[in-house]
FISE-248438 format. One record per residue (C-alpha): residue in one letter; chain; x negated, y negated, z negated. Coordinates in pm, 1 decimal, decimal comma. Each point is the difference from the previous one (the first is absolute). Example, Ala and Ser with C-alpha at 12.3 -4.5 7.8 and 13.67 -1.06 7.14 Angstrom:
2
ATOM:a:A:-1230,0:450,0:-780,0
ATOM:s:A:-137,0:-344,0:66,0
! end
This chain:
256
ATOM:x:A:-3941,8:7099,0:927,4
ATOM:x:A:-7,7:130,4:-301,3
ATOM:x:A:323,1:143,6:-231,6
ATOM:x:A:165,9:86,3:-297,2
ATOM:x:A:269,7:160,8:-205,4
ATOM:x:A:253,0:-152,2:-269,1
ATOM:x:A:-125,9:174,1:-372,0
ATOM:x:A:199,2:-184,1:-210,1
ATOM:x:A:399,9:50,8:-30,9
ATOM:x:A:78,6:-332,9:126,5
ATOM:x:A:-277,1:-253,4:147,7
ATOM:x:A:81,2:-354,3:-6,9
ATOM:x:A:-35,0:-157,1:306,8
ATOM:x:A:-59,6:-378,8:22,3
ATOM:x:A:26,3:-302,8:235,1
ATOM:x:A:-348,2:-114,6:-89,3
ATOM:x:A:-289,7:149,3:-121,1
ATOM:x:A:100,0:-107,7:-427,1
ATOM:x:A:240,1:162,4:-222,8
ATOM:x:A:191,0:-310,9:-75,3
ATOM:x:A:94,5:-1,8:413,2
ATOM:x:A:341,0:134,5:90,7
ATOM:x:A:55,2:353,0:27,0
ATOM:x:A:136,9:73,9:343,5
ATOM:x:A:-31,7:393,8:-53,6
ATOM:x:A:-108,4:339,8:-174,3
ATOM:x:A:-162,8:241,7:130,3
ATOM:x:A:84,5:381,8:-127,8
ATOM:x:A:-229,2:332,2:-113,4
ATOM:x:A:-136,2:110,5:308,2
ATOM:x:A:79,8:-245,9:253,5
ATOM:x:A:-298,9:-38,4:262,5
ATOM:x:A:-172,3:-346,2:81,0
ATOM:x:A:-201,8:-167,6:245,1
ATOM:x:A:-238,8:-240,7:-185,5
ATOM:x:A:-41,0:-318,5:206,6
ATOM:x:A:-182,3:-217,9:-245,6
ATOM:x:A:-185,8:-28,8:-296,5
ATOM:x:A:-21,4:-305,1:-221,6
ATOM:x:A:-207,5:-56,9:-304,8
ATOM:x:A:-72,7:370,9:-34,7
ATOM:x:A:335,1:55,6:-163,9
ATOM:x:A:261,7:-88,6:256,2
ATOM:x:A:117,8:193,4:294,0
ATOM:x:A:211,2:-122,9:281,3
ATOM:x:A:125,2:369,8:128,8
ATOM:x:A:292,1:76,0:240,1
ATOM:x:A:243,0:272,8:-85,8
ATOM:x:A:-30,8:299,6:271,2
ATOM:x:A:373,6:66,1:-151,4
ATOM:x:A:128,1:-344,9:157,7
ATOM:x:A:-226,6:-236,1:96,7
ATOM:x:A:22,6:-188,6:-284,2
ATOM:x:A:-283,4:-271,3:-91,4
ATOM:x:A:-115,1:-142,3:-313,4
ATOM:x:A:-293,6:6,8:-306,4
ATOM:x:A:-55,2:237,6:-273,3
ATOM:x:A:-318,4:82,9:-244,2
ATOM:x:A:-189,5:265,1:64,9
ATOM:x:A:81,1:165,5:-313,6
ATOM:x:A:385,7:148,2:172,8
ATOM:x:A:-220,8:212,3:280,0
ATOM:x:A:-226,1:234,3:57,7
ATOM:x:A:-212,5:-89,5:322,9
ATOM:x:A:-25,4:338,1:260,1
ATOM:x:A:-167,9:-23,7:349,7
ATOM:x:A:289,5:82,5:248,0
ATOM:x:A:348,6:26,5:-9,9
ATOM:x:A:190,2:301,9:-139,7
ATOM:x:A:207,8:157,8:291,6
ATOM:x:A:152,9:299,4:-210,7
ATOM:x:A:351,3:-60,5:-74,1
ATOM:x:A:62,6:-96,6:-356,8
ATOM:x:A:290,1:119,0:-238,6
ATOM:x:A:232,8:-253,8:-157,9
ATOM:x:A:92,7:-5,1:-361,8
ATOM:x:A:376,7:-47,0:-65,4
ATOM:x:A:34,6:-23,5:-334,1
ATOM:x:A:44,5:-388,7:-150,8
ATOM:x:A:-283,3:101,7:-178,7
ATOM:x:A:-235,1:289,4:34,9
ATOM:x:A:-301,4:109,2:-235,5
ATOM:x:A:-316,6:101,0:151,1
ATOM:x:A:-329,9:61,9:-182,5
ATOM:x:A:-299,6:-194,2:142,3
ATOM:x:A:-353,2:120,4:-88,8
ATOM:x:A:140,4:165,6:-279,5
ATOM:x:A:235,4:-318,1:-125,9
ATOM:x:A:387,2:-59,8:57,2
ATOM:x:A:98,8:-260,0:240,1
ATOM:x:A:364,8:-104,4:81,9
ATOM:x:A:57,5:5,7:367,7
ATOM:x:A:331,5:-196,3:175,6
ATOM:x:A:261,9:178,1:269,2
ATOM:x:A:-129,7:-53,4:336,0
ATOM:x:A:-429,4:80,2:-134,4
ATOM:x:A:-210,0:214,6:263,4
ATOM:x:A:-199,0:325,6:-137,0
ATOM:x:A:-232,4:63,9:232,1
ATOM:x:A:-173,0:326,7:54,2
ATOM:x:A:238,0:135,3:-269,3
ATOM:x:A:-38,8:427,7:44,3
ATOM:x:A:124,5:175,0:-288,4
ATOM:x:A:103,6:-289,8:-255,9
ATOM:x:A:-396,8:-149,9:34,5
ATOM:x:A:-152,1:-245,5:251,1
ATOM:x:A:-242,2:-259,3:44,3
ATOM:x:A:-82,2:-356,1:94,9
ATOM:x:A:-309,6:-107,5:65,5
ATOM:x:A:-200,2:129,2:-302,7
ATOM:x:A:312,7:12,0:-202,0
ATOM:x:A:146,3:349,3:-69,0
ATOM:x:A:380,1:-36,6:-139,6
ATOM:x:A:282,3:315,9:-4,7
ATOM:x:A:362,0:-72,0:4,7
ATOM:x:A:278,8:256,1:-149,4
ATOM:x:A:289,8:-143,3:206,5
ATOM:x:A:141,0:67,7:260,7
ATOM:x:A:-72,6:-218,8:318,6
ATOM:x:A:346,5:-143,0:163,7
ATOM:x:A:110,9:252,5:247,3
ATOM:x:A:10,7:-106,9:375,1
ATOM:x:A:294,2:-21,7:165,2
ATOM:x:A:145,9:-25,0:336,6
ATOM:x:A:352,1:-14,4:34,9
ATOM:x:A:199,8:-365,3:15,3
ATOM:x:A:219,7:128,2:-277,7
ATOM:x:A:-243,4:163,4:-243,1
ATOM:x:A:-226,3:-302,8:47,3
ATOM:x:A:311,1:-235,3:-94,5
ATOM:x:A:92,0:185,9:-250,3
ATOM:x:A:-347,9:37,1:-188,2
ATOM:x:A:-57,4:-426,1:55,0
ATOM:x:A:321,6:-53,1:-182,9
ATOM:x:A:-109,8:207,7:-301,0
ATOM:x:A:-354,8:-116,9:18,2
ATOM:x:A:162,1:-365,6:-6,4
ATOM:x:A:276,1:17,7:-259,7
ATOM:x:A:-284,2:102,3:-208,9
ATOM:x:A:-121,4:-324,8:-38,3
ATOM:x:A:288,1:-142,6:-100,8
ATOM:x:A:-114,7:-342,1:-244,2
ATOM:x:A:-351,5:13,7:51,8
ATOM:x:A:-134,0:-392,5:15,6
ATOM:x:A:-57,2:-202,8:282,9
ATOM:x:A:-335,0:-101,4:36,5
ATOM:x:A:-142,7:-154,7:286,5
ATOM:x:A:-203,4:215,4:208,6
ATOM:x:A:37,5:287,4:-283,0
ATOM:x:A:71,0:382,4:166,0
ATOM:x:A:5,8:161,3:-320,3
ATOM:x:A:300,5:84,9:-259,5
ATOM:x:A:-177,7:-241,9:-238,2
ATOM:x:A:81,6:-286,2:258,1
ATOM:x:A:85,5:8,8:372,3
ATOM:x:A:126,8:-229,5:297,4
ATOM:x:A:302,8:13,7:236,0
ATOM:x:A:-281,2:115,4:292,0
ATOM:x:A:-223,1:190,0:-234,4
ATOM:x:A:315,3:216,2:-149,7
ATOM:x:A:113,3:59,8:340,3
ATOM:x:A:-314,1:108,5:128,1
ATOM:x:A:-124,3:189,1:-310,6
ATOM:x:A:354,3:262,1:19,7
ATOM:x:A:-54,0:27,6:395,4
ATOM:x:A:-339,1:63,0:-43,5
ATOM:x:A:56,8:286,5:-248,3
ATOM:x:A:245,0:175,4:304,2
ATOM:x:A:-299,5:-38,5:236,1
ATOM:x:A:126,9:-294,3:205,5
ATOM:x:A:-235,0:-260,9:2,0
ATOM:x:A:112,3:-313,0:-16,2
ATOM:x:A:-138,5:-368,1:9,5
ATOM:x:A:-84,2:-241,0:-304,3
ATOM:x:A:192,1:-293,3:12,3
ATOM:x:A:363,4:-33,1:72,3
ATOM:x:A:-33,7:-223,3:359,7
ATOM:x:A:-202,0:302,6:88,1
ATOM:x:A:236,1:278,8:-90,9
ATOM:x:A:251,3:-177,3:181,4
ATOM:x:A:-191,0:54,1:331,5
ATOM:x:A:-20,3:369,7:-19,8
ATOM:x:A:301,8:231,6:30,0
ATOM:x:A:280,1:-11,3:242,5
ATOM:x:A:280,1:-260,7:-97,0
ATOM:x:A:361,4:75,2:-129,1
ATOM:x:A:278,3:-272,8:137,9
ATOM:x:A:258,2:60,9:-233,9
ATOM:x:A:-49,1:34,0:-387,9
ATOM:x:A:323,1:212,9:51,7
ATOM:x:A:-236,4:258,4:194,8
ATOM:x:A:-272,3:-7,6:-280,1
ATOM:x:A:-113,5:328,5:-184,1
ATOM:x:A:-186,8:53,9:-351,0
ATOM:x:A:-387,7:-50,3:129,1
ATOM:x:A:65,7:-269,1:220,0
ATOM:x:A:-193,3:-359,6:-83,6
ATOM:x:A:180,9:-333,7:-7,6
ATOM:x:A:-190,0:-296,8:36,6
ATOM:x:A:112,8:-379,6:-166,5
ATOM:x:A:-139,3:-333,9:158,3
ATOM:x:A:-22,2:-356,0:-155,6
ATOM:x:A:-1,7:-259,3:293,2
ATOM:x:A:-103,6:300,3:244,1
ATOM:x:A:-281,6:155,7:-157,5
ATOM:x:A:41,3:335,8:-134,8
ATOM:x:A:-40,8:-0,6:-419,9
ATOM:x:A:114,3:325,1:-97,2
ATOM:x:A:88,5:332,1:54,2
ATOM:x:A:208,5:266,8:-170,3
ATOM:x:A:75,4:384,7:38,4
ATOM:x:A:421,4:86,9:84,1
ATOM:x:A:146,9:224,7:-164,5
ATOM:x:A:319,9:-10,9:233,9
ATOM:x:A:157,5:-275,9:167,7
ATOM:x:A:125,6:-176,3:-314,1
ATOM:x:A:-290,0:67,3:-266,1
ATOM:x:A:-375,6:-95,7:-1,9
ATOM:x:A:-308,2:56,5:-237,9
ATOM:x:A:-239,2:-264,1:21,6
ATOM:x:A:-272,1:-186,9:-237,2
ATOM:x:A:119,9:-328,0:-94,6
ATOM:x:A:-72,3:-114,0:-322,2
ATOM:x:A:-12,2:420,3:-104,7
ATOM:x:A:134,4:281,3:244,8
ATOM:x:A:346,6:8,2:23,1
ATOM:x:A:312,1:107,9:193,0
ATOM:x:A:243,6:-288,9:118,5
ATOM:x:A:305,5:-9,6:193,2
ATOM:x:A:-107,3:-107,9:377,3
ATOM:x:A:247,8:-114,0:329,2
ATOM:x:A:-79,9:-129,5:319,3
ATOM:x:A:-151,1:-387,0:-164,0
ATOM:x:A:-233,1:224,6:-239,4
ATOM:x:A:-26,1:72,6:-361,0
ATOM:x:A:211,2:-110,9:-284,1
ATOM:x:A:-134,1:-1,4:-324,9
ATOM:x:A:198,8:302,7:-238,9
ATOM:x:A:-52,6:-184,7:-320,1
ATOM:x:A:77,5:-357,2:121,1
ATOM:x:A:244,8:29,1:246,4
ATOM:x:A:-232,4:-266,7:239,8
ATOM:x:A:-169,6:58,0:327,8
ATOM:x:A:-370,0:55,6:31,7
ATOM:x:A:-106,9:105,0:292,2
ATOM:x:A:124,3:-71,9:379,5
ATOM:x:A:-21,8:308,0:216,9
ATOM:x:A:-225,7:-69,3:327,1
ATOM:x:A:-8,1:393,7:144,5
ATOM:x:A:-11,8:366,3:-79,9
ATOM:x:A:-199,9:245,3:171,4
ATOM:x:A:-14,4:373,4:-70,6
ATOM:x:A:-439,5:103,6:-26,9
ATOM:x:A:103,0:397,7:-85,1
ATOM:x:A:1,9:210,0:305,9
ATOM:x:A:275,7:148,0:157,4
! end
């Protein structure tokens, strides 16, 4: 088996091995890969050792390494941090992995790259954790929808979600049916808490996912990231007054 790690801010990953095939994810700076498949010398079917997640993307987004990275990795928290690769800037999105980072330099592979930030602090208590994936959420406040996007520049219901959890150190699933599996459920919307998930379903099947900010108030991506008004049949939209989403569950991921 061989592996590799994300050099590019955002890789693109598609359905099929062709750019003009749907883009079911991105994959950020510094997020590890198993590579499963190679096809036409340029295309790489890889699985994300983040979540599992499957699809193709050229081998110009990697660099190959022999075995797995096992040293933990900080997390950049800023929307967008600058790092200097080889010598030359590079724009890196909130939830990236610097590997091997000692001192403001580390490597990948063969690359060297230093970073002047500060990595997002780790954090253990229920309400420091809430409180810091609140902030890191609001931040995104009218950045685009785009489908399978985890960046600022564009981002999903799922991807959003995971992308601010991700940032606190809580790792979360890719796609919304999938978030909805983990965590431990909430019965009453009246019991929710800021950090808790609530899922929406369309003739049973889970479609999207947003982040509470209480009982009555969500942040979501639909359309851009936004906070609507939400009650126990789901999410009314703030600037048209009509419902959007039907509510299906809640369950709380941070630990108590």
């Amino acid at each position: 088996m061989k592996y590799g790690i994300i050099t590019v801010p955002a890789a693109p990953v598609r359905k099929r091995a062709n750019h003009r095939k749907e883009m079911v994810n991105q994959l950020l700076f510094g997020e590890q890969v198993a590579i499963l498949e190679v096809k036409h010398k340029e295309w790489f079917k890889v699985k994300s050792l983040y979540d599992g997640y499957k699809g193709w993307i050229t081998w110009h987004m990697l660099q190959e390494i022999e075995e797995q990275v096992v040293m933990p990795p900080f997390v950049t928290e800023d929307l967008l941090s600058v790092i200097s690769v080889n010598g030359a800037p590079m724009h890196i999105p909130m939830g990236s992995f610097l590997w091997n980072l000692e001192k403001g330099r580390g490597t990948i592979g063969n690359l060297d790259y230093s970073y002047e930030g500060v990595p997002a602090p780790r954090l253990e208590s229920f309400t420091k954790l809430q409180a810091a994936i609140v902030m890191y959420a609001k931040q995104w406040l009218n950045a685009p929808y785009l489908w399978g996007g985890k960046t600022i520049l564009g981002v999903d219901c799922s991807g959003f979600v995971q992308t601010i959890f991700k940032t606190a150190g809580i790792p979360l699933q890719r796609d919304a049916w999938q978030q909805a599996e983990q965590g431990t459920e909430v019965p009453d919307l009246r019991d929710a808490q800021a950090g808790d998930l609530a899922f929406f379903n369309d003739k049973e099947e889970i479609i999207h996912v947003g982040l509470l900010l209480g009982p009555d108030k969500i942040i979501h991506s639909s359309g851009r990231v936004r906070i609507d008004p939400i009650d126990k049949k789901g999410i009314t939209n703030s600037d048209t007054g009509k419902r959007t989403h039907q509510l299906r569950l809640i369950k709380r991921v941070l630990p108590q």
